[in-house]
Structures are given as C-alpha cells and as structure tokens.
N, C-alpha and C positions, 0 to 999 in steps of 0.2 A: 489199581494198587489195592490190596489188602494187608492189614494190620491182622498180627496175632501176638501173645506172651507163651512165652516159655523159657522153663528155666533151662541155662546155658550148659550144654554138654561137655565144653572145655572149654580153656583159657584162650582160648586164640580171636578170638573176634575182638575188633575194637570198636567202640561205642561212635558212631558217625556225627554224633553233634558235639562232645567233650571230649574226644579223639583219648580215653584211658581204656583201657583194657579193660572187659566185662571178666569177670569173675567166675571160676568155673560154679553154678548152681546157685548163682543169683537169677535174680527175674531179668530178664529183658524182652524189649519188643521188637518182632520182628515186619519186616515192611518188605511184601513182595512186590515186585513190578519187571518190567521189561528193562533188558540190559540196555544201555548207551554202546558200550565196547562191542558187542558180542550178538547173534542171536537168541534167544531164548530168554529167560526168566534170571534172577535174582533175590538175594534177600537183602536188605542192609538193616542193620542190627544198632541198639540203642537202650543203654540202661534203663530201666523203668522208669529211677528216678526224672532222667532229663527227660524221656517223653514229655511224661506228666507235667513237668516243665514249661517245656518248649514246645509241645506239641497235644494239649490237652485234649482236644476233638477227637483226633484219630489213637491215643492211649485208652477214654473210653470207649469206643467202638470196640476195640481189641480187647480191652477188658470183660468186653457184654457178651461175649463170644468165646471166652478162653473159660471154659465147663473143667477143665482137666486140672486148672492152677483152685487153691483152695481161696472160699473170699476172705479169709484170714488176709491170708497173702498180700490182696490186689487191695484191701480194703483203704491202708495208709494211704498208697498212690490215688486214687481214685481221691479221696479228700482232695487232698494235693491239687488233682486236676480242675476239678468241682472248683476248688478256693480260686484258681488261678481265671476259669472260663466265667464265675461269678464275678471278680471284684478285680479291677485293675491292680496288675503286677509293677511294682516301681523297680526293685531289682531283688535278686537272689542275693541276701545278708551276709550270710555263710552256706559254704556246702562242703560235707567231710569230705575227705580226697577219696577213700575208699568207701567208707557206709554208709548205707541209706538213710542219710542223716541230712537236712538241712533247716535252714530259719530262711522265708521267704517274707518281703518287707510290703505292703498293701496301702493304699490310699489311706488319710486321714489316719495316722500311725496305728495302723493294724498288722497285726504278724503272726502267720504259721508255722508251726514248729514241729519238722516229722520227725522222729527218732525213735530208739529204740528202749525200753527197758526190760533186761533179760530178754528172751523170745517175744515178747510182746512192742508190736509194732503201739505208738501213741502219737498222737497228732493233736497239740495242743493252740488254740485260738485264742487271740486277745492283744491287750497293751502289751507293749514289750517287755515291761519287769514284771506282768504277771506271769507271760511266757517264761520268763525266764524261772523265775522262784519256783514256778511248777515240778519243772526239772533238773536237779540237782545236776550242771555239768562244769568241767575245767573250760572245754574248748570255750564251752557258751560266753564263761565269762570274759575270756581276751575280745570276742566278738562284740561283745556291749561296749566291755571300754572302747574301742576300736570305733563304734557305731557314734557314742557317746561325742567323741573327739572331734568326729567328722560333722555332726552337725553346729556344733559350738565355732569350727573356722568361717 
C-alpha cells in the first residue's frame, strides 16, 4: 500500500472512514493497494482531517512525501497527527460537519483545537477553556456546555 495527499479533483469521492463526501479542492489522502473485487490497483480516499485522525502513521508517511501540496497546507494535520501518535486520544469532542475544524479531547484534561482563522490554518494546545478563549467561536461554545454537562452526570 502507498499513501499520498492531494487535493481533490471533484466532488465525487466519498471519505472511507466518515463516509461524507470529500470536497472538490480540499486535501485528502489517498491510499493505493490491490483491489479485493477486481484485478488490478485501487485508491481509497479519506479527508485529511480523519486520516490524521484515525490513521496518524500512514497520513505522515504521505505527508513526508507529498512535495506538490504546500507545508502551509499539511502543517495543521500533521500537528493533529503528531498530538494524536504522541499522547493518548480519549475521543474526538467536536468535529465540523464540513471544515477542517475539530477539538480533540487527550489524557489528564488536555485538548487540541484545529481550526481556521481567515486563510490561516491554527492549531491551539492546552486546558480546555484556554483552548477555548483562544479562539473566539459560536459552535465551540455549545460544545463546552455540552462537554461541561457530560462530565457533572
């Protein structure tokens, strides 16, 4: 199997691990291997975000490799993956439906916070109401209360 990123040519590909629809001209990664159905080869495809995710090892492999994508670009995910292959993941807190946006939730109350401000990718570290005060959002704060609630039952 080989891993690569690139961004997506059109809408049609659906992401194999959160089964939504990749975006035309977002990142994704792509993962070739041998078909199961068919002879020959394959790709199956995967928003950048869940790689980094769900599959941190083989997103930087394909990041270390992808010369063509800018490290602006791969820089957020690549945190992302780093936090996740570094420090036990407890669960994914929130994650936008559509944008490269989430708060992932870490051992001994630590949280990652990738999002966007303007064109600029930011990926903030720490206790969860520094995370949050950091960056000024609506969704963030349903998600706190929502966080908040869950640990108090």
């Amino acid at each position: 199997m080989s891993e690569h990123l690139e961004r997506a040519s059109t809408s049609r590909a659906r992401c194999r691990l959160c089964k939504d629809p990749i975006e035309q001209g977002t990142l994704r990664m792509g993962v070739r291997g041998d078909s199961r159905s068919y002879d020959g080869t394959m790709t199956i495809w995967h928003h950048a975000l869940c790689a980094a995710i769900q599959r941190p090892a083989a997103f930087l492999r394909a990041s270390a490799f992808s010369n063509e994508i800018p490290q602006t670009a791969r820089a957020p995910f690549e945190a992302v993956a780093n936090a996740i292959r570094a420090r036990k993941l407890v669960k994914v807190a929130w994650r936008h439906a559509s944008a490269p946006r989430c708060l992932l939730e870490f051992a001994d109350d630590h949280y990652v916070l990738l999002t966007q401000v303007g064109d600029q990718a930011l990926v903030v570290r720490g206790p969860l109401q520094e995370v949050v005060a950091a960056v000024p959002d609506d969704d963030l704060d349903a998600v706190v209360t929502t966080l908040a609630r869950d640990r108090k039952i």
